[in-house]
LUMLO-36568 format. One record per residue (C-alpha): residue in three letters; residue number from 1; y, z, x. Coordinates in steps of 0.02 Angstrom, whole numbers, padded with zeros to 5 digits. Layout:
% LUMLO-36568
aa ALA	i NUM	c2 Y	c3 Z	c1 X
...
//
This chain:
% LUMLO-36568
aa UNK	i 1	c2 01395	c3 03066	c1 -01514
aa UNK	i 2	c2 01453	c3 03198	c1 -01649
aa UNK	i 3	c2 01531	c3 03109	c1 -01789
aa UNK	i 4	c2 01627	c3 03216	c1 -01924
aa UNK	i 5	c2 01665	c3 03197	c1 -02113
aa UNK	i 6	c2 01806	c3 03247	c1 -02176
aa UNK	i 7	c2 01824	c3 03253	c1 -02371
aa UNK	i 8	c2 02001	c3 03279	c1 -02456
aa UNK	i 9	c2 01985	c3 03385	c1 -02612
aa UNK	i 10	c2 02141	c3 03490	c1 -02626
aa UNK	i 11	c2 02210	c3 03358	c1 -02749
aa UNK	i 12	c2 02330	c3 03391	c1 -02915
aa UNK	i 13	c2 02231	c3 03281	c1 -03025
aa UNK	i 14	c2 02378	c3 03259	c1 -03148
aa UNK	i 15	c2 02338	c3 03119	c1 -03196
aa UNK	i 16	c2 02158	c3 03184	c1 -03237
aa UNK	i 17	c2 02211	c3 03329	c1 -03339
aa UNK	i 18	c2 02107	c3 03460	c1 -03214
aa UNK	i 19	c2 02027	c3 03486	c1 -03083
aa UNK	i 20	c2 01918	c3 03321	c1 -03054
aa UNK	i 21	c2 01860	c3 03367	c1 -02882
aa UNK	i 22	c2 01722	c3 03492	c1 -02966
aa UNK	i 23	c2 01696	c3 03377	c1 -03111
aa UNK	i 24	c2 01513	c3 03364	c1 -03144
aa UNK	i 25	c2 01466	c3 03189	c1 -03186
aa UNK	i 26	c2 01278	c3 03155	c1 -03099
aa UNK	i 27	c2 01152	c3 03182	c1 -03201
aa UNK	i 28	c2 01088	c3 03346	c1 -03135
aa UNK	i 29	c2 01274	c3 03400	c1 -03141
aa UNK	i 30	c2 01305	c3 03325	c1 -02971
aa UNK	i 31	c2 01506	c3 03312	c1 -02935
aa UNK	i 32	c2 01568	c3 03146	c1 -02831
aa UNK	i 33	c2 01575	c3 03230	c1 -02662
aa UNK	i 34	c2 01397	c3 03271	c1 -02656
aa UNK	i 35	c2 01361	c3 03079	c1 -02660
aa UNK	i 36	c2 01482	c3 03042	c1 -02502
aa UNK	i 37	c2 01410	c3 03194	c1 -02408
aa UNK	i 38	c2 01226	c3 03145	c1 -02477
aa UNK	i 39	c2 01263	c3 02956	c1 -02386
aa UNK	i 40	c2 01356	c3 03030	c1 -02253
aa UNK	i 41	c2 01218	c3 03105	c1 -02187
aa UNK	i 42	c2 01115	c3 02991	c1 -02209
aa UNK	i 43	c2 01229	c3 02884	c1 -02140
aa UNK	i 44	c2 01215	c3 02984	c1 -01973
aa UNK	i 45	c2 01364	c3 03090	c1 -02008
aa UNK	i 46	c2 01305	c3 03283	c1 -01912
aa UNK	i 47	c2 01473	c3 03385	c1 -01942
aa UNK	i 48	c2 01562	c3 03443	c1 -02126
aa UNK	i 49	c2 01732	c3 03463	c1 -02168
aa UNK	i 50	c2 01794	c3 03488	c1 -02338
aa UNK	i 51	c2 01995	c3 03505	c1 -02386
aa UNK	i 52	c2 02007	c3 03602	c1 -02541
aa UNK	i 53	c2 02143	c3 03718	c1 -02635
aa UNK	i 54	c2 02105	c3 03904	c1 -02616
aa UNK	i 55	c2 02072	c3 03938	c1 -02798
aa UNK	i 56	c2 01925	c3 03801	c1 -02807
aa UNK	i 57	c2 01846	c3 03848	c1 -02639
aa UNK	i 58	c2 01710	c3 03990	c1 -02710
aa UNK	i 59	c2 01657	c3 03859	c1 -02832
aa UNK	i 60	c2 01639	c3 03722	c1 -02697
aa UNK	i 61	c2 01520	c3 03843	c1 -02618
aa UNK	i 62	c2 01432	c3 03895	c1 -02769
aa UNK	i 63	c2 01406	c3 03713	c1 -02838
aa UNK	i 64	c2 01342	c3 03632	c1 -02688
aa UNK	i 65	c2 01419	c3 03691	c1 -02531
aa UNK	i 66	c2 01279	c3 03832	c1 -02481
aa UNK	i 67	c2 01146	c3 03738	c1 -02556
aa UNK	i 68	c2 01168	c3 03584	c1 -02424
aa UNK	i 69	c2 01208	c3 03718	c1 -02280
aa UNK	i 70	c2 01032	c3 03781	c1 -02345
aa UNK	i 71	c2 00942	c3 03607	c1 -02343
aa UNK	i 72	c2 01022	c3 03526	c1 -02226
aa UNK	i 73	c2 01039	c3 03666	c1 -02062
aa UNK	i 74	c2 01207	c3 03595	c1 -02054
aa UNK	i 75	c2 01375	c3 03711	c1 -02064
aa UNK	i 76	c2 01521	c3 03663	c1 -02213
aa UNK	i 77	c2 01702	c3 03710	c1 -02118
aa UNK	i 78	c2 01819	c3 03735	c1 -02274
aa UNK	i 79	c2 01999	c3 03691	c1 -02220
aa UNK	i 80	c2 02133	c3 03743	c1 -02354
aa UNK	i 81	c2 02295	c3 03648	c1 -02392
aa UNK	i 82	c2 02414	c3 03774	c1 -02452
aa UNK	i 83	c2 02602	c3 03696	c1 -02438
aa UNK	i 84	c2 02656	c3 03823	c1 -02311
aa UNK	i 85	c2 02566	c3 03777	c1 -02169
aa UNK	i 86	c2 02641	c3 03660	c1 -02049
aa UNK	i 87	c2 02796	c3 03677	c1 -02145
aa UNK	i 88	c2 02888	c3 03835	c1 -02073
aa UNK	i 89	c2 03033	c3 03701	c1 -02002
aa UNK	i 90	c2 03062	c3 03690	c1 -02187
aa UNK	i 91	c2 03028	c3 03856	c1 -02278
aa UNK	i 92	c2 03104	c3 03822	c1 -02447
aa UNK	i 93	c2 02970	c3 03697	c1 -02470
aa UNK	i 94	c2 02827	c3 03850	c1 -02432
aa UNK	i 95	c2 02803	c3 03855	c1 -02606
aa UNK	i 96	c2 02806	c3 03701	c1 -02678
aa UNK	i 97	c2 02691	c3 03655	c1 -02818
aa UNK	i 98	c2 02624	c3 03490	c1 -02786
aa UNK	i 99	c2 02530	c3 03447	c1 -02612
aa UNK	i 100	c2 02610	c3 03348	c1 -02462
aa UNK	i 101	c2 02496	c3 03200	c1 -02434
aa UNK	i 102	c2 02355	c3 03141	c1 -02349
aa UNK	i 103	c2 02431	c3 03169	c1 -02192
aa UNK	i 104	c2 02454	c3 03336	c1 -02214
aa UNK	i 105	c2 02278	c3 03366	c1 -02273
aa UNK	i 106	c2 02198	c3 03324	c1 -02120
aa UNK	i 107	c2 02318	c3 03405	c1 -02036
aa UNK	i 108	c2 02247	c3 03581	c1 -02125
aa UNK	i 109	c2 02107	c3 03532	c1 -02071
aa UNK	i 110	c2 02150	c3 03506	c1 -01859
aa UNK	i 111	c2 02054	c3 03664	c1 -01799
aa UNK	i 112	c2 01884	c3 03613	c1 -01859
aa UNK	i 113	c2 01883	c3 03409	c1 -01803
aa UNK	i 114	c2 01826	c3 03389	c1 -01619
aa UNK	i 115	c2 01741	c3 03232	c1 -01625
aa UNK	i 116	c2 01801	c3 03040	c1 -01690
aa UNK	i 117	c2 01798	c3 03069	c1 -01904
aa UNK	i 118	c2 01806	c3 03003	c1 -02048
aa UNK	i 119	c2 01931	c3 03043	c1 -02209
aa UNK	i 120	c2 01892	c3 03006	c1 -02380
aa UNK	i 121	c2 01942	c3 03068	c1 -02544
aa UNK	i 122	c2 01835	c3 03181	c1 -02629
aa UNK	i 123	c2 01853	c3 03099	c1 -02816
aa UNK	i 124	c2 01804	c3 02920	c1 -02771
aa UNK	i 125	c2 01620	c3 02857	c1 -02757
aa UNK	i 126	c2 01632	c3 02729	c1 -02599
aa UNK	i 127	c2 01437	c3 02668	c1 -02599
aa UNK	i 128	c2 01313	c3 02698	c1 -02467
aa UNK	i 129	c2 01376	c3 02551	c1 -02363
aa UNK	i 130	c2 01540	c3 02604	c1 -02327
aa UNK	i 131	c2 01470	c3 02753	c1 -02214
aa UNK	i 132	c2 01341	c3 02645	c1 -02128
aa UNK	i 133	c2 01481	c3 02511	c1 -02104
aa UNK	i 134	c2 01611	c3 02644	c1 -02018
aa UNK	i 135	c2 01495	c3 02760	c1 -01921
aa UNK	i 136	c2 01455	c3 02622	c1 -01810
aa UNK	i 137	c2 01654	c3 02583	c1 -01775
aa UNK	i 138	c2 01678	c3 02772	c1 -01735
aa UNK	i 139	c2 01563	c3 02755	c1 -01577
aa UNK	i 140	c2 01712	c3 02633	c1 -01525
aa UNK	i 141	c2 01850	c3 02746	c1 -01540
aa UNK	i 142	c2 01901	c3 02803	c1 -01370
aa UNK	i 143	c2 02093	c3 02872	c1 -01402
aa UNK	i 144	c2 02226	c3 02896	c1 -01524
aa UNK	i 145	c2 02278	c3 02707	c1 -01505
aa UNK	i 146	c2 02135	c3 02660	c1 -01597
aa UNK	i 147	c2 02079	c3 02674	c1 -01772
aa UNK	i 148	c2 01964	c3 02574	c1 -01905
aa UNK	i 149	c2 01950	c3 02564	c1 -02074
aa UNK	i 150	c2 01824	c3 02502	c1 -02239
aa UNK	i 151	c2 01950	c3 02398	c1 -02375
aa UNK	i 152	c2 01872	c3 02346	c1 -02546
aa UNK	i 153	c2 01921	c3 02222	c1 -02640
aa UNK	i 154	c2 02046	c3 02245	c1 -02777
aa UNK	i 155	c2 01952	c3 02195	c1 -02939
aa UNK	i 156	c2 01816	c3 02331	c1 -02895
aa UNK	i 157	c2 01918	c3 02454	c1 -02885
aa UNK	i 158	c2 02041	c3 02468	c1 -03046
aa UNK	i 159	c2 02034	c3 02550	c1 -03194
aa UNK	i 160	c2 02067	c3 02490	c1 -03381
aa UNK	i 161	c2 02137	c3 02657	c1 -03420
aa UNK	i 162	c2 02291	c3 02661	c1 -03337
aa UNK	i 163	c2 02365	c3 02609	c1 -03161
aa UNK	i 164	c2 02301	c3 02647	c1 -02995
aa UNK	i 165	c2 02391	c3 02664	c1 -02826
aa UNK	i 166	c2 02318	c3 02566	c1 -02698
aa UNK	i 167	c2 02346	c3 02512	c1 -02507
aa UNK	i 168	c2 02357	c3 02327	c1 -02510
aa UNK	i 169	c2 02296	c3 02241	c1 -02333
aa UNK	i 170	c2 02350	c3 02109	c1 -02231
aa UNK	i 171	c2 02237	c3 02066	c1 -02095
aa UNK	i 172	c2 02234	c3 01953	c1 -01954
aa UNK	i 173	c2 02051	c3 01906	c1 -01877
aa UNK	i 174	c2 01988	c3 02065	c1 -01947
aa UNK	i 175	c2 02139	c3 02172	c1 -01865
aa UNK	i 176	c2 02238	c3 02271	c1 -01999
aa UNK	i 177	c2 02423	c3 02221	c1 -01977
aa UNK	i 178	c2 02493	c3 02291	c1 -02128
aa UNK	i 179	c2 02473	c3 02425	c1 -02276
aa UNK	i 180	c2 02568	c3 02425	c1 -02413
aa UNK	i 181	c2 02555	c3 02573	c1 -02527
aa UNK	i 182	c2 02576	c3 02511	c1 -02686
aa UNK	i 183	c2 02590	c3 02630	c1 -02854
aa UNK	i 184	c2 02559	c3 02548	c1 -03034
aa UNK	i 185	c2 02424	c3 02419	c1 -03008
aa UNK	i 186	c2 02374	c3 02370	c1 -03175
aa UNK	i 187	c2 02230	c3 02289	c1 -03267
aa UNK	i 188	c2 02294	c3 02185	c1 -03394
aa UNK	i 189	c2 02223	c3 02157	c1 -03565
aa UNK	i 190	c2 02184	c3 01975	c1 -03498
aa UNK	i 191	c2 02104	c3 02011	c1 -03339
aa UNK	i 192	c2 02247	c3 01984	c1 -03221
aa UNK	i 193	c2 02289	c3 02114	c1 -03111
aa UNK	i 194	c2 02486	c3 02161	c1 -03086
aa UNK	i 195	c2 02582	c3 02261	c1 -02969
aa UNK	i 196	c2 02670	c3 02332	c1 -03118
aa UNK	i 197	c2 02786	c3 02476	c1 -03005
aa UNK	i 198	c2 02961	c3 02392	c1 -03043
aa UNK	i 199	c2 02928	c3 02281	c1 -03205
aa UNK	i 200	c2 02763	c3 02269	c1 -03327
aa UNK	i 201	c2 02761	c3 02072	c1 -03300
aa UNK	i 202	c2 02769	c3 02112	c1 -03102
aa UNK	i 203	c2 02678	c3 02016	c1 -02976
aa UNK	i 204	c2 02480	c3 01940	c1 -02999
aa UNK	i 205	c2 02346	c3 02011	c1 -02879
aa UNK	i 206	c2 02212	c3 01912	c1 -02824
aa UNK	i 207	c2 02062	c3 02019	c1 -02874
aa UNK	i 208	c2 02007	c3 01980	c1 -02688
aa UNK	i 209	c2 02166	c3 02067	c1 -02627
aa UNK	i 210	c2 02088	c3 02208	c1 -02495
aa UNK	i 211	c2 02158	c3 02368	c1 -02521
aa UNK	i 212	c2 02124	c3 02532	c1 -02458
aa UNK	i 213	c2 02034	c3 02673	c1 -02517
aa UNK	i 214	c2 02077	c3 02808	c1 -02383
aa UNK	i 215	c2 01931	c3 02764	c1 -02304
aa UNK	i 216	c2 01980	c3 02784	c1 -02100
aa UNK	i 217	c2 01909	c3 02815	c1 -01940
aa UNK	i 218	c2 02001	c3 02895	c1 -01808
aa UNK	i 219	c2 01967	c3 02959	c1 -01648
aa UNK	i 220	c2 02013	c3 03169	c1 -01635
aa UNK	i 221	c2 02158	c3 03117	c1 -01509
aa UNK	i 222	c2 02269	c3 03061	c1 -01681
aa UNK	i 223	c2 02285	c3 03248	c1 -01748
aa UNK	i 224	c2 02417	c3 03277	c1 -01625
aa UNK	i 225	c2 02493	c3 03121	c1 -01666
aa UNK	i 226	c2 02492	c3 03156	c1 -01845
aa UNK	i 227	c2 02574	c3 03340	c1 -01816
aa UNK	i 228	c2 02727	c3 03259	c1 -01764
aa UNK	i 229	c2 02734	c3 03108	c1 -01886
aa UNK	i 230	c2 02734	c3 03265	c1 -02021
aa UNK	i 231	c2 02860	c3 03367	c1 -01928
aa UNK	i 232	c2 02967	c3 03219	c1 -01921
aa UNK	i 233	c2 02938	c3 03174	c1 -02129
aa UNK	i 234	c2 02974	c3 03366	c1 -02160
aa UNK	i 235	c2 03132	c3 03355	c1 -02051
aa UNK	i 236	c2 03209	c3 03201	c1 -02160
aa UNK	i 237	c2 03160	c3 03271	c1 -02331
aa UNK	i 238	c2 03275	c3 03316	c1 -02437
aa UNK	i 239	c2 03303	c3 03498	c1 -02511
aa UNK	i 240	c2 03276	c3 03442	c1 -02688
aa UNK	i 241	c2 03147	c3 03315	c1 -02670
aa UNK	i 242	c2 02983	c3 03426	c1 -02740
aa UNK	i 243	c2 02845	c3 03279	c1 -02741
aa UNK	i 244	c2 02873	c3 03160	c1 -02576
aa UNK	i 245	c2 02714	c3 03154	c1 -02505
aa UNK	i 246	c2 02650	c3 03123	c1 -02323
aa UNK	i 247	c2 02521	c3 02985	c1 -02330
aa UNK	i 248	c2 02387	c3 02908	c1 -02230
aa UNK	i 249	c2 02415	c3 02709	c1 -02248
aa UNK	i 250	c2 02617	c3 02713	c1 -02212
aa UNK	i 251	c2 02572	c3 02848	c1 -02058
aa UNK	i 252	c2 02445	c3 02686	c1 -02010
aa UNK	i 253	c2 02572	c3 02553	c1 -02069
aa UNK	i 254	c2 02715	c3 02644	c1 -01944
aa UNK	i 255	c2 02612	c3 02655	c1 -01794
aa UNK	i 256	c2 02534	c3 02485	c1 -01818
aa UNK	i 257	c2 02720	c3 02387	c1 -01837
aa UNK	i 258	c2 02779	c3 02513	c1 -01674
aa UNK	i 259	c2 02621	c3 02450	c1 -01572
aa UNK	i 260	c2 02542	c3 02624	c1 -01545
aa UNK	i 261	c2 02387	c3 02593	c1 -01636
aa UNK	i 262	c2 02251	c3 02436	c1 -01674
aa UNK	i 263	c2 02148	c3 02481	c1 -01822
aa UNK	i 264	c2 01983	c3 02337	c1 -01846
aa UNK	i 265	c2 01966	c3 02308	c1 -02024
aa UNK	i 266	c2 01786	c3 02331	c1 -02126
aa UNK	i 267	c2 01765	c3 02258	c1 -02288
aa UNK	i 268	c2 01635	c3 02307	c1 -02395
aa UNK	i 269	c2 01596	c3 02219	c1 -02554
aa UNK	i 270	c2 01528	c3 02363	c1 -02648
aa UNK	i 271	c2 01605	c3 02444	c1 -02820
aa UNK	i 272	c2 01696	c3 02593	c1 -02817
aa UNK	i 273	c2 01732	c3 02696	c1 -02949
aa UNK	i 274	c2 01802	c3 02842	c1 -02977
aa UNK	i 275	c2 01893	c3 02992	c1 -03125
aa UNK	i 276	c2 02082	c3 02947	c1 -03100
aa UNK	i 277	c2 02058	c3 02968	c1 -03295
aa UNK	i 278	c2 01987	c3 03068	c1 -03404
aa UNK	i 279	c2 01937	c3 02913	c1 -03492
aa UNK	i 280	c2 01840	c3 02857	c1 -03335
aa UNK	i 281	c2 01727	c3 03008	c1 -03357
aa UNK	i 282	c2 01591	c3 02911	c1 -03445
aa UNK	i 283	c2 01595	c3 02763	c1 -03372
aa UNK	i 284	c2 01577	c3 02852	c1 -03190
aa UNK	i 285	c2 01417	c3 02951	c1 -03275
aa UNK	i 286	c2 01344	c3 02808	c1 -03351
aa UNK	i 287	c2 01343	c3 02704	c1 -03160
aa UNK	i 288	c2 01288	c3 02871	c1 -03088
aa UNK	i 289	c2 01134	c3 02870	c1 -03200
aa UNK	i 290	c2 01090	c3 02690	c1 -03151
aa UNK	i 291	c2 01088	c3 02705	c1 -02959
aa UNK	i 292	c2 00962	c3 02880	c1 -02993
aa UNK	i 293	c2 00872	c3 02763	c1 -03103
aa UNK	i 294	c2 00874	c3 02633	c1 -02972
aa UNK	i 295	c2 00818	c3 02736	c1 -02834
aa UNK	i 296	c2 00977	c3 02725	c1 -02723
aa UNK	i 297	c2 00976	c3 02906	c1 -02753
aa UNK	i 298	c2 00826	c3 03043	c1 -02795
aa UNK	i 299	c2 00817	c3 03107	c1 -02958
aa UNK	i 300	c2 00938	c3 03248	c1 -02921
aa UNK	i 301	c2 01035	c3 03276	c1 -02759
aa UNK	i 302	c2 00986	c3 03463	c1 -02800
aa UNK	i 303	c2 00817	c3 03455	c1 -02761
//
């Protein structure tokens, strides 16, 4: 069976300070998508699909994008997420700077996904694993009432530079029951971790907490699903609000609590890391460097 990836890289990066998504940080100037789509396919992954903003897309191509069409025989569909598509309900929002969601990204992306897929985000690095552990679950998606997921464990993926948002998971013999987006997690100075979001002193996480990484699996059946969970967001937003955003874990959360979809839960204790800094630029190359030097990964993914 075809299996699709499907790599979300039309991002603000505010937080960043530019445009992280073409960041190079491997050692032969290799940016953090090449690593996904380099285990992807490895992984078993046979069909491309990268989300991007227009204005990065001929770089895309020109950093890596031909080059793996080259090596690899396989074709790159490039979706773009510009703010007025799917949103000419609400054309005062055509324009708007900042993107609508992770919902909406795939959703740019609905002409090109024909078989079950994955969705990740372009600027984290989710380890080889994580695409061995999900392409097996994506044989077992058979409709849009079914979905799976790989959640990592809290402590491995913060960031001493500043907060992180994160989808915290409940699960119940390995079924997902709840996700919880939740902005402001924290590492404190003293190795707690706090949901910070209403008060600095807020709640402890256990560093075992599993959260979600917009890692999912979901069978093509969803996209019309997720069509009209957008139409209805647009529908309810209000004129002045400029930065809601339509996002994958509360779309899952919804549909879960209204008994339209069962979504198996992976775990996967492997590190991620990622640049929601531009302090966590040298940590990300040093960890690069190591698994080159280790031989999880050739000398350069551009040979």
């Amino acid at each position: 069976m075809d299996k699709t990836l499907v790599v979300m890289a039309a991002g603000l990066g505010s937080r960043y300070g530019g445009v992280k998504q073409i960041e190079r940080l491997g050692p032969d100037g290799e940016i953090l998508m090449e690593y996904a789509i380099y285990d992807a396919l490895a992984a078993g992954f046979n069909k491309l699909v990268l989300i991007v903003k227009p204005e990065i897309l001929d770089d895309v191509k020109t950093l890596f994008g031909n080059r793996i069409e080259r090596s690899t025989g396989i074709k790159i569909d490039y979706a773009l997420q510009t703010p007025d598509r799917f949103t000419e309900a609400r054309p005062e929002f055509s324009h708007r700077a900042k993107p609508f969601g992770t919902v909406h990204a795939v959703l740019c992306a609905k002409e090109f996904i024909k078989t079950p897929f994955a969705v990740i985000n372009a600027d984290d690095y989710y380890g080889t694993e994580a695409f061995e552990t999900i392409i097996a679950e994506l044989d077992k998606l058979h409709s849009a009432q079914e979905a799976t997921m790989v959640a990592y464990r809290l402590k491995n993926t913060v960031s001493e530079f500043g907060t992180v948002t994160r989808g915290v998971c409940i699960a119940e013999n390995n079924i997902l029951k709840k996700v919880k987006e939740t902005y402001k997690i924290k590492l404190m100075p003293d190795g707690t971790i706090r949901d910070t979001s209403e008060t600095e002193d807020g709640p402890v996480l256990a560093p075992d907490t599993l959260v979600s990484m917009n890692l999912w699996g979901y069978h093509q059946d969803i996209l019309p699903v997720m069509e009209k969970y957008f139409a209805d967001f647009l529908a309810a937003l209000p004129e002045d609000d400029l930065k809601a955003e339509c996002l994958l874990p509360v779309f899952v959360d919804e549909l879960m609590h209204e008994g339209e979809l069962t979504v198996p839960m992976l775990t996967t204790d492997a590190v991620w890391f990622g640049v929601t800094y531009k302090e966590d630029k040298p940590f990300v190359q040093a960890e690069l460097r190591k698994l080159h030097e280790s031989g999880v990964y050739p000398a350069s993914l551009h040979e």
